[in-house]
Each structure stands twice: as structure tokens, then as C-alpha cells.
C-alpha angles and dihedrals in degrees: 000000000000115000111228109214123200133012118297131067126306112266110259109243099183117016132172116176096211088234140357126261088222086075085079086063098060108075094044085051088050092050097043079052092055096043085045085058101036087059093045094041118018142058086230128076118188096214094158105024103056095049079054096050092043091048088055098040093052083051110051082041093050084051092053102044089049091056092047089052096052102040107031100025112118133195132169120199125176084264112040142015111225112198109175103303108353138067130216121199104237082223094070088062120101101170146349114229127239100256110263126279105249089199088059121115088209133037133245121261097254100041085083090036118118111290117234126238099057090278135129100229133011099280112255123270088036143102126246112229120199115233133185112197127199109284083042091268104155118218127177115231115193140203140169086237095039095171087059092056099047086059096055092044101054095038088055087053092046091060 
């Protein structure tokens, strides 16, 4: 394990925010665009109706932002592993697994383990890793740029 020294948190090695705050932005921009074409090109403005609808798009999206952020983000440090909601100590970590054979009739004994991050299934849009933890417990940890996280991974556990 890796020694921190000095105060402050330990430097990420690996981080995926789960989704981008820019994505609130969207709808409002969207809405700005349609106003910007209704005075250029109808007889009808929306003057009330668009500032609503952006309101309520920048809403629903901040809610879910806020949601992505705090169930599929992912972020490695030299001292623990954060999927989603839950947090894992590197050190508990014995080995990451080689990624699953796609050509296998069965699968591999930690493509059905537990997944990480206090969810049901890998999120979608992400990549299933294979971890043995100490006490040979297999999890699956999971990441957008799954071949990323593997490196640091296995470069944390190296160490």
C-alpha cells in the first residue's frame, strides 16, 4: 500500500463523474434556439411559455445529473475505490481479474459476483471488472473506460 504524506486527500488516479453538469444546459439552450427562430420566422412569439420549459427542463435534467453523479460516478485513489455509493479500501483488494471471454460457454466466477456501487446490475453504458478481494470474495467493479480503470487498478494493487 501506498503511504500518504502530509495532510490533504489522496491524489485520483482514475475518475468518472457519472454525467456532466453541462447536460442542464441543454434544454434552456434549446429553448433560447426556438425563441431565436420564432422571432425571426413566425407571427408568434412564446414569451411566456419557452423561460417555463427551460426552467423545467433544467430541472428534470439537474435532478438527474445530480442522481448520475451520486450512483454511477466512479473514482480510484491510492486509498480507496468509489463506485456510485459505496466505497471499497484498495487495500481489500487482492487482485483484478483478466475481462471475460466473450467466446466462453460459461461464465467466469465473478461475471454473476455482487456488483459494486450499492446497484442491482453494471449501469448501463459501462464495463463489468472482475475483483477478488481479500478472503477470496469476488465483486464486480465497473467504468465507461473500463481498460483505464483496470490500469490503475492494477497498478494501485501493484504498489
Amino acid at each position: 500500500m501506498t503511504e500518504r504524506v502530509g495532510p490533504g486527500p489522496a491524489p485520483v488516479l482514475f475518475h468518472e463523474p457519472g454525467a456532466r453538469w453541462r447536460a442542464v444546459a441543454y434544454g434552456p439552450v434549446f429553448c433560447v434556439v426556438v425563441l431565436v427562430v420564432e422571432m425571426f420566422t413566425g407571427p408568434v412569439v412564446h414569451w411566456a411559455a419557452l423561460p417555463v420549459i427551460a426552467v423545467a427542463l433544467a430541472g428534470f435534467s439537474w435532478v438527474t445529473v445530480v442522481a448520475a453523479r451520486r450512483h454511477v460516478g466512479v473514482e480510484l485513489t491510492a486509498l480507496t475505490l468509489r463506485q456510485g455509493a459505496e466505497e471499497l479500501p484498495v487495500v481489500d483488494i487482492e487482485a483484478v481479474l483478466p475481462p471475460a471471454d466473450a467466446r466462453a460457454h460459461e461464465p467466469q466466477r465473478w461475471e454473476t459476483a455482487r456488483v459494486l456501487g450499492e446497484l442491482s446490475h453494471v449501469p448501463r453504458g459501462r464495463t463489468a471488472i472482475g475483483l477478488r478481494l481479500r478472503g477470496g470474495v469476488f465483486v464486480r467493479a465497473w467504468a465507461s473506460d473500463d481498460d483505464a480503470l483496470r490500469t490503475a487498478l492494477t497498478g494501485c494493487i501493484d504498489r
